[in-house]
MARPA-28894 format. One record per atom (N, C-alpha, C, O): x, y, z; residue number from 0; atom name. Coordinates in steps of 0.02 Angstrom, whole numbers, plus 32768, in hexadecimal, padded with zeros to 4 digits. Each point is the difference from the previous one (the first is absolute). Last residue first. Example, Ala and Ser with C-alpha at 12.3 -4.5 7.8 and 13.67 -1.06 7.14 Angstrom:
residues 2
+------+-------+------+-----+------+
: east : north :   up :  nr : atom :
+------+-------+------+-----+------+
: 8282 :  7F90 : 8162 :   1 :    N :
: 802A :  803B : 8003 :   1 :   CA :
: 7FD9 :  8037 : 8025 :   1 :    C :
: 8019 :  8037 : 8008 :   1 :    O :
: 7FF6 :  7EAB : 7FF4 :   0 :    N :
: 7FD3 :  803B : 8000 :   0 :   CA :
: 802D :  803C : 8000 :   0 :    C :
: 8034 :  7FFF : 8021 :   0 :    O :
+------+-------+------+-----+------+
This chain:
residues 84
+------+-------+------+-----+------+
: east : north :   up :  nr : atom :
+------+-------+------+-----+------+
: 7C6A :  80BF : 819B :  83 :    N :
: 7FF8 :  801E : 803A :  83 :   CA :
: 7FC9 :  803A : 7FFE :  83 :    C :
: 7FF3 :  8021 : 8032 :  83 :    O :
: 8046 :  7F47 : 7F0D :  82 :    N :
: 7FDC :  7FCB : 8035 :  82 :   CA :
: 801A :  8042 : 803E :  82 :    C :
: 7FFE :  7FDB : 8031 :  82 :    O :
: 8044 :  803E : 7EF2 :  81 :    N :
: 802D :  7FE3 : 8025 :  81 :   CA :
: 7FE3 :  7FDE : 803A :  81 :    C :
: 801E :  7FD6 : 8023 :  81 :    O :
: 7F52 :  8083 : 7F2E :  80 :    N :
: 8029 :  7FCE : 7FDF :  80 :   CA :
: 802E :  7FEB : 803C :  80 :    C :
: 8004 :  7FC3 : 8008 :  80 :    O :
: 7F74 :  80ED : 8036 :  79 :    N :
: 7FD1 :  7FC0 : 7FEC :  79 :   CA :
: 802C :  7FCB : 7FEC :  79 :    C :
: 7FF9 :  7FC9 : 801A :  79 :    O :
: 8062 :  810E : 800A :  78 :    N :
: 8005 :  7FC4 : 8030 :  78 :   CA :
: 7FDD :  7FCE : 7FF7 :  78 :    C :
: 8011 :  7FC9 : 8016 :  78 :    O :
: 8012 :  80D3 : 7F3D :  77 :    N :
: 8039 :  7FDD : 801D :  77 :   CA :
: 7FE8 :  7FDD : 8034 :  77 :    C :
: 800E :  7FC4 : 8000 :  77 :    O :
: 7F66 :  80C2 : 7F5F :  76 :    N :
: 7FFF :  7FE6 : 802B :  76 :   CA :
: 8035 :  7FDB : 8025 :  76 :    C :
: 7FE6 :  7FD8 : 8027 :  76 :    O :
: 8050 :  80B7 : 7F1D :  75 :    N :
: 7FE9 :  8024 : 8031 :  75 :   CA :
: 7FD8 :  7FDB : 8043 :  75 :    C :
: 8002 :  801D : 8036 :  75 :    O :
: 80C7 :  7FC1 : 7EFE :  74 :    N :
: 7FC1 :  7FD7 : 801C :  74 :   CA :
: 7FDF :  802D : 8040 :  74 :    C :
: 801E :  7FFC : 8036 :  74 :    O :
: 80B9 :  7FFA : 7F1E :  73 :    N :
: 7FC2 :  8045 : 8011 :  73 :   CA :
: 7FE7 :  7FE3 : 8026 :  73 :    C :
: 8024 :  8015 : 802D :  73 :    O :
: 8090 :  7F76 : 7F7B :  72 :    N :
: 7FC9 :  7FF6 : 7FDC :  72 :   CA :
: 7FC0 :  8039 : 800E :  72 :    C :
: 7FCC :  800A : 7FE1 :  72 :    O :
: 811B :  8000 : 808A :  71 :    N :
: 7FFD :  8007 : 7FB9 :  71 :   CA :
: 7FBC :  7FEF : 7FD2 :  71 :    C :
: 7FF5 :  8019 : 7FC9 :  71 :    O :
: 802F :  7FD3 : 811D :  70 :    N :
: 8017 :  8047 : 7FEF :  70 :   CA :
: 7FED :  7FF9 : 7FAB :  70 :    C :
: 7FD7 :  801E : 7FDD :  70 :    O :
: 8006 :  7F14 : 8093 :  69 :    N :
: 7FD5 :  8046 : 801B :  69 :   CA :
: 8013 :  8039 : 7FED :  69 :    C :
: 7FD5 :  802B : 8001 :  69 :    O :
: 80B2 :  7F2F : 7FCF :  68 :    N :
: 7FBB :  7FDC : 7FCD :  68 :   CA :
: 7FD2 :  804E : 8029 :  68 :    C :
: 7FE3 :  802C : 7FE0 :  68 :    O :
: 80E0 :  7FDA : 80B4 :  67 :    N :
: 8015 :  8029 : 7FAB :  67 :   CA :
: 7FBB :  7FDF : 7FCF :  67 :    C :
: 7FEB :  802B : 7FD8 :  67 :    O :
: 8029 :  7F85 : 8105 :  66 :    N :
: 7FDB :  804C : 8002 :  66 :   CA :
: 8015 :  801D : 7FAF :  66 :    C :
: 7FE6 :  802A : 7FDD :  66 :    O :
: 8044 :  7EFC : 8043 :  65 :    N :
: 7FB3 :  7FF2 : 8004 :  65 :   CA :
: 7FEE :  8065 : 7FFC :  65 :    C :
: 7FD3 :  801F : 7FE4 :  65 :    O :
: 8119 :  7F7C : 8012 :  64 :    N :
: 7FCF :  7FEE : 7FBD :  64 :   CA :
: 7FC6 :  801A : 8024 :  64 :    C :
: 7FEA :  8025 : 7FD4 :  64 :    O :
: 8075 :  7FE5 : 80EB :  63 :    N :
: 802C :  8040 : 7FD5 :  63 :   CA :
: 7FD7 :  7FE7 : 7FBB :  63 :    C :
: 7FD0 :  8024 : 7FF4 :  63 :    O :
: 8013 :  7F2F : 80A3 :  62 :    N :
: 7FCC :  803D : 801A :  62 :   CA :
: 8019 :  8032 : 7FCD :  62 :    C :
: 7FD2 :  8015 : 7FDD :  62 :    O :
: 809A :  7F2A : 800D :  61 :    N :
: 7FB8 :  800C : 7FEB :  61 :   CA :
: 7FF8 :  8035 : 8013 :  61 :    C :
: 7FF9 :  802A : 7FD3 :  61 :    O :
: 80D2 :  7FE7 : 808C :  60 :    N :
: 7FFA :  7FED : 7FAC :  60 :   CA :
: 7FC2 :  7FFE : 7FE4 :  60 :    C :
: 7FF1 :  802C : 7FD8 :  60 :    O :
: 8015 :  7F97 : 80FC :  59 :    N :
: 8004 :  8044 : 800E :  59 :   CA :
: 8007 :  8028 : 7F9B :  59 :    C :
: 7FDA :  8025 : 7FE1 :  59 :    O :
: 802D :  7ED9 : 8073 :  58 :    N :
: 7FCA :  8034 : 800B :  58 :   CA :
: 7FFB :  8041 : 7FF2 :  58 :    C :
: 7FC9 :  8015 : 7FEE :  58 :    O :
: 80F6 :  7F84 : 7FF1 :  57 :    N :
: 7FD1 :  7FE2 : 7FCE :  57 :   CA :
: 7FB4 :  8029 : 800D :  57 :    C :
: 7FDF :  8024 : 7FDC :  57 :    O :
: 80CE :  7FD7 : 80C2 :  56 :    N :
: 8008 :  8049 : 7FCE :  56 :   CA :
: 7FDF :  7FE0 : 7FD1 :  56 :    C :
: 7FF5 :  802F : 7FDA :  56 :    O :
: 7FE6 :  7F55 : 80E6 :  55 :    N :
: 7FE5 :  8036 : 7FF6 :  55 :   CA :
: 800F :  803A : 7FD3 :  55 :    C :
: 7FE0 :  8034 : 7FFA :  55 :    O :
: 8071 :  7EF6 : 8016 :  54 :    N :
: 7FB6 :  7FF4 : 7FD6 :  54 :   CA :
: 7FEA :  8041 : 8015 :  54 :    C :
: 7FD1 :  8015 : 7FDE :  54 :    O :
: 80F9 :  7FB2 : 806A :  53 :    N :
: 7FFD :  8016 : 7FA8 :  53 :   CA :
: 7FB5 :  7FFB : 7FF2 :  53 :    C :
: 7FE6 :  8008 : 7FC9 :  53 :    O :
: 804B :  7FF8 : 8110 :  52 :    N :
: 801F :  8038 : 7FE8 :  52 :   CA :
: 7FF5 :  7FF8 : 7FC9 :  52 :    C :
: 7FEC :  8032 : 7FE1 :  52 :    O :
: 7FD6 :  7F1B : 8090 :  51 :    N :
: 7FDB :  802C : 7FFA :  51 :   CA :
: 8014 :  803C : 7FF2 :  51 :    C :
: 7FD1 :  8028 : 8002 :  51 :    O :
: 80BF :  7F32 : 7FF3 :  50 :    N :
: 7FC0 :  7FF5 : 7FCF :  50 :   CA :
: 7FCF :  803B : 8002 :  50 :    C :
: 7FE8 :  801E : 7FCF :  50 :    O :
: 80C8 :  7FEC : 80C3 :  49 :    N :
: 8023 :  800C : 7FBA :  49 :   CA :
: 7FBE :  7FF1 : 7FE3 :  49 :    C :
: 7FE5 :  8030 : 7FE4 :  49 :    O :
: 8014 :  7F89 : 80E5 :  48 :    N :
: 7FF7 :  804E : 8010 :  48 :   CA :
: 8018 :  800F : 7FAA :  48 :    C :
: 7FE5 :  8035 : 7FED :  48 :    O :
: 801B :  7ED4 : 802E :  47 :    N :
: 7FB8 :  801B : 8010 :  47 :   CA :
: 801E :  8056 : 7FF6 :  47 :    C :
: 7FF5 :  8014 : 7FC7 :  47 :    O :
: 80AB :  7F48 : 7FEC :  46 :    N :
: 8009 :  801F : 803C :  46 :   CA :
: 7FAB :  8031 : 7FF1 :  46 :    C :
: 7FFA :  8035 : 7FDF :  46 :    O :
: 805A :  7F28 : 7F78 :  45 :    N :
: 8000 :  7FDA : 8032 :  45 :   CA :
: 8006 :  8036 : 8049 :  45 :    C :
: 8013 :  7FE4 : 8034 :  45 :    O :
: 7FDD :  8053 : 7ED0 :  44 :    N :
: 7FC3 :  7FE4 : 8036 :  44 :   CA :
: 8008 :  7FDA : 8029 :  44 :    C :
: 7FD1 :  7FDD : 8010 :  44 :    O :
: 80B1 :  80C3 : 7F5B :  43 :    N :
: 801D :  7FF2 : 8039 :  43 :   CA :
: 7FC5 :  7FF3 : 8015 :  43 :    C :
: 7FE8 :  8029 : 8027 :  43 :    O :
: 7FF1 :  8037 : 7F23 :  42 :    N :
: 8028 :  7FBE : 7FEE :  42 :   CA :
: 802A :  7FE7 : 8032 :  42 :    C :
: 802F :  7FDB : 7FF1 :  42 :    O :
: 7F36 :  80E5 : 8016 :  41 :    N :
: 7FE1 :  7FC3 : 8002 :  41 :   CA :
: 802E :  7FC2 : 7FE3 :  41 :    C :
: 7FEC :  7FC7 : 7FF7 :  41 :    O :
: 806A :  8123 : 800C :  40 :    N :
: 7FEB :  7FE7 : 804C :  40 :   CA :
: 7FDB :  7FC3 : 7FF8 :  40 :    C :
: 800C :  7FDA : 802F :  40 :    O :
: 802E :  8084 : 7F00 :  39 :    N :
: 8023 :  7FFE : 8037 :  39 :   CA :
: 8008 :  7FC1 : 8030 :  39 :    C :
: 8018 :  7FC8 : 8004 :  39 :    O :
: 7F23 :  8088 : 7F84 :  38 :    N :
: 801C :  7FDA : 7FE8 :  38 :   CA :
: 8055 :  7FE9 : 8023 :  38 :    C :
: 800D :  7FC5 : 8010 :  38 :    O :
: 7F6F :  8110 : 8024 :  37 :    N :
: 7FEB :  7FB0 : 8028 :  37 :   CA :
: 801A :  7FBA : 7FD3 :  37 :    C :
: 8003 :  7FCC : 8021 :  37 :    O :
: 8050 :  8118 : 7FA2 :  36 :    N :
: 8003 :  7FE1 : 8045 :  36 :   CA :
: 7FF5 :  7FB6 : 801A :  36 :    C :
: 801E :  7FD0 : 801A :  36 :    O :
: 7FA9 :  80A1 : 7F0A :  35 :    N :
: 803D :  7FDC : 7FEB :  35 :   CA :
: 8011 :  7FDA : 805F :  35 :    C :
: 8010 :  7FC6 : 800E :  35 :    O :
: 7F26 :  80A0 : 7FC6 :  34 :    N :
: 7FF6 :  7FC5 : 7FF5 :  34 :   CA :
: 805A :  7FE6 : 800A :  34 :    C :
: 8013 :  7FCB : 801A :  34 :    O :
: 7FD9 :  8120 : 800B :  33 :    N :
: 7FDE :  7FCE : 804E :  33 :   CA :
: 800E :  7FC9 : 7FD9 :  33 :    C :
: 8034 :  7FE6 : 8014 :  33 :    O :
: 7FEA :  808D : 7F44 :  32 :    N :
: 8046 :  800B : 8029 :  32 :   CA :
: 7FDF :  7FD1 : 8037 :  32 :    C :
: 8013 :  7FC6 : 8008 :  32 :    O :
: 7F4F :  8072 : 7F61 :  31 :    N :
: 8033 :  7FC2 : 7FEC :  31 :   CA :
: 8023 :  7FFC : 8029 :  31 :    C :
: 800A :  7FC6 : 8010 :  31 :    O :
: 7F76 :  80EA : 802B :  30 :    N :
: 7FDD :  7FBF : 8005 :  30 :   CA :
: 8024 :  7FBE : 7FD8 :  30 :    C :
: 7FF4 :  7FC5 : 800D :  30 :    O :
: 805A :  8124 : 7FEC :  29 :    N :
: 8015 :  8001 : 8022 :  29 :   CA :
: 7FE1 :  7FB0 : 801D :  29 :    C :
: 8023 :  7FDE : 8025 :  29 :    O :
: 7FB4 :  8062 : 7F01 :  28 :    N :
: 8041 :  7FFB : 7FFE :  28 :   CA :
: 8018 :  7FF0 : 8056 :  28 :    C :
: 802F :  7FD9 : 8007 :  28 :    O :
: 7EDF :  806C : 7FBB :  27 :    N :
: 8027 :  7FBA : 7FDA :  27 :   CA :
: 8036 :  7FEB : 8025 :  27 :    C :
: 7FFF :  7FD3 : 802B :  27 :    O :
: 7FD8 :  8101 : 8005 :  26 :    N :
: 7FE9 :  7FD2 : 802D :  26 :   CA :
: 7FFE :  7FCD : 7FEF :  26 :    C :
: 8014 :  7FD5 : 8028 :  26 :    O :
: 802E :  80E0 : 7F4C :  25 :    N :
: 8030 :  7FEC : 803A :  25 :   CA :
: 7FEB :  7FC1 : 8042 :  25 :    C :
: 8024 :  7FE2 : 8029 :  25 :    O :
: 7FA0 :  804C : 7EBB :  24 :    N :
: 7FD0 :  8023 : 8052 :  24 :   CA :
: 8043 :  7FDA : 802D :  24 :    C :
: 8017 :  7FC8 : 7FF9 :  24 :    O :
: 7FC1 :  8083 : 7EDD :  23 :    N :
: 8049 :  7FE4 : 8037 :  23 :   CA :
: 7FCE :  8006 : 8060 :  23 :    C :
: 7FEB :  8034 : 801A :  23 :    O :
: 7FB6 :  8026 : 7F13 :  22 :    N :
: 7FF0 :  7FB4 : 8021 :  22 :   CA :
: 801B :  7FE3 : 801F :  22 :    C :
: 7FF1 :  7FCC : 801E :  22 :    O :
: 8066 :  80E9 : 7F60 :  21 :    N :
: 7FB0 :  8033 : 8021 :  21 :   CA :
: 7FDA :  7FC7 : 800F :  21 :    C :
: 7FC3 :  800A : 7FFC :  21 :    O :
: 811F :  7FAA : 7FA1 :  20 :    N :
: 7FF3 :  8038 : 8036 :  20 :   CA :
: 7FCF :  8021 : 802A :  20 :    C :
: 8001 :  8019 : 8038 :  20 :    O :
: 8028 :  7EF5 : 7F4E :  19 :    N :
: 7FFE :  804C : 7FEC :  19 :   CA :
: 7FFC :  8035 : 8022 :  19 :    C :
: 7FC7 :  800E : 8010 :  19 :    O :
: 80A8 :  7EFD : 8010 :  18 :    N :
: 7FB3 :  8014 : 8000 :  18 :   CA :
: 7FEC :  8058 : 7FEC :  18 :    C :
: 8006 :  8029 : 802D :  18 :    O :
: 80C9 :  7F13 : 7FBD :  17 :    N :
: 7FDB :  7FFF : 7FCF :  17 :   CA :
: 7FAD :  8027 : 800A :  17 :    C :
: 7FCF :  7FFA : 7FDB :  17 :    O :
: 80F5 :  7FFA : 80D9 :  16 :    N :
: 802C :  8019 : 7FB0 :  16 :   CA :
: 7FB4 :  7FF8 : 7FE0 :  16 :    C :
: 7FE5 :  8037 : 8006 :  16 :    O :
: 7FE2 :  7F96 : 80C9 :  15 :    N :
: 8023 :  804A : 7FF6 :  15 :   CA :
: 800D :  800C : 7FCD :  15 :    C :
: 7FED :  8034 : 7FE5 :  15 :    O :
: 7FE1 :  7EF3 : 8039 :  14 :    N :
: 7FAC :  803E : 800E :  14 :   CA :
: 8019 :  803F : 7FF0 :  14 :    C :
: 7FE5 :  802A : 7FDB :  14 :    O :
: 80D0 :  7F1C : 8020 :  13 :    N :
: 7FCD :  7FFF : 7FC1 :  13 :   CA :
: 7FCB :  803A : 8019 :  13 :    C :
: 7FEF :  8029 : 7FD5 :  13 :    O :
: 809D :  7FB3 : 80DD :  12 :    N :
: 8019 :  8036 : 7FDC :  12 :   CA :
: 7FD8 :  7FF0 : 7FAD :  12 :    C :
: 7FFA :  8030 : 7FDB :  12 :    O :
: 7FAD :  7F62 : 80E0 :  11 :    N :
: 8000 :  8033 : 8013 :  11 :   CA :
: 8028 :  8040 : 7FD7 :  11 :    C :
: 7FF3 :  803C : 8002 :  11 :    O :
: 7FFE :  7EB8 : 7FD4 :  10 :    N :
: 7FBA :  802A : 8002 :  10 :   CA :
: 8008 :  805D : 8007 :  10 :    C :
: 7FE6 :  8028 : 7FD9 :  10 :    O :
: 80D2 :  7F71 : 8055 :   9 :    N :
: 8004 :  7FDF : 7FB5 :   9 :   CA :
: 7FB0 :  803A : 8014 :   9 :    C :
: 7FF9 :  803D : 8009 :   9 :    O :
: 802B :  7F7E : 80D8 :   8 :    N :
: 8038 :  803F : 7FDD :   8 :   CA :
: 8000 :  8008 : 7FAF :   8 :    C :
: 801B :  8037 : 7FF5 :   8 :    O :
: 7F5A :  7F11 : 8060 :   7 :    N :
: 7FEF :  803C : 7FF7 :   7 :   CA :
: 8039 :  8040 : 800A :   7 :    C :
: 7FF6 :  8037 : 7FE7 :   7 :    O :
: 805A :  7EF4 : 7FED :   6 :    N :
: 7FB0 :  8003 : 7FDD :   6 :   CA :
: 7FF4 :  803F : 8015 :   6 :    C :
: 8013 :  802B : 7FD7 :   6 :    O :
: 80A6 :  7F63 : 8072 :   5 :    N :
: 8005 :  8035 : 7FD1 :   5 :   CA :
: 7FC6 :  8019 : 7FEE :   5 :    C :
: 7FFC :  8039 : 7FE9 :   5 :    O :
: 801A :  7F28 : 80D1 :   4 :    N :
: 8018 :  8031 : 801F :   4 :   CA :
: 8003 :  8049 : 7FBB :   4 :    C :
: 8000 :  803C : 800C :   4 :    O :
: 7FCB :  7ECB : 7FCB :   3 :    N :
: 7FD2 :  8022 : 8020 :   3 :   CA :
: 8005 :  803F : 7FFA :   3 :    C :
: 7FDC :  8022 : 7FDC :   3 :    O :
: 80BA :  7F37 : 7FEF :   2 :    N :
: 7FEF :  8034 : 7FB8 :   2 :   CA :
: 7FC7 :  802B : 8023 :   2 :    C :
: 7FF1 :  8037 : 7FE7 :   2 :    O :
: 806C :  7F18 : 80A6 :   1 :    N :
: 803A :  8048 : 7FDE :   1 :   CA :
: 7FF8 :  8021 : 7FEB :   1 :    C :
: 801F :  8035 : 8002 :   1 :    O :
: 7F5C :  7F17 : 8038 :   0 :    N :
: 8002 :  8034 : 8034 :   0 :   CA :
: 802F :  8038 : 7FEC :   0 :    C :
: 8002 :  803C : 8010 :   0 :    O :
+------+-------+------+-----+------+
């Protein structure tokens, strides 16, 4: 549980220092930060309102990967793929 809490702060400054500039996307970066949250918050599973806090910056994290695979890959049908 100790080493948990480094993983993605670690994740988050490796993306920065080793990603090139004109690929550097801030939404990566801001979707690790939620993950680093809910990781957090989910190591206090014994109080329900905390679980669902970390599972929602986890959530919310996907959602940020999902619009940047959309930004960056072009995809002009987007909703077909996101289902709305």
């Amino acid at each position: 549980m100790f080493t948990k809490v480094f993983l993605m702060p670690f994740l988050s400054i490796i993306y920065y220092i080793y990603t090139p500039k004109q690929n550097f996307s801030k939404t990566i970066l801001v979707g690790i930060l939620l993950s680093f949250f809910g990781d957090v918050f989910l190591l206090s599973v014994s109080y329900l309102s905390l679980t669902i806090l970390g599972i929602s910056f986890f959530f919310f994290g996907h959602i940020l990967y999902m619009i940047n695979f959309v930004i960056e890959t072009g995809i002009k049908n987007y909703k077909k793929i996101l289902f709305f």
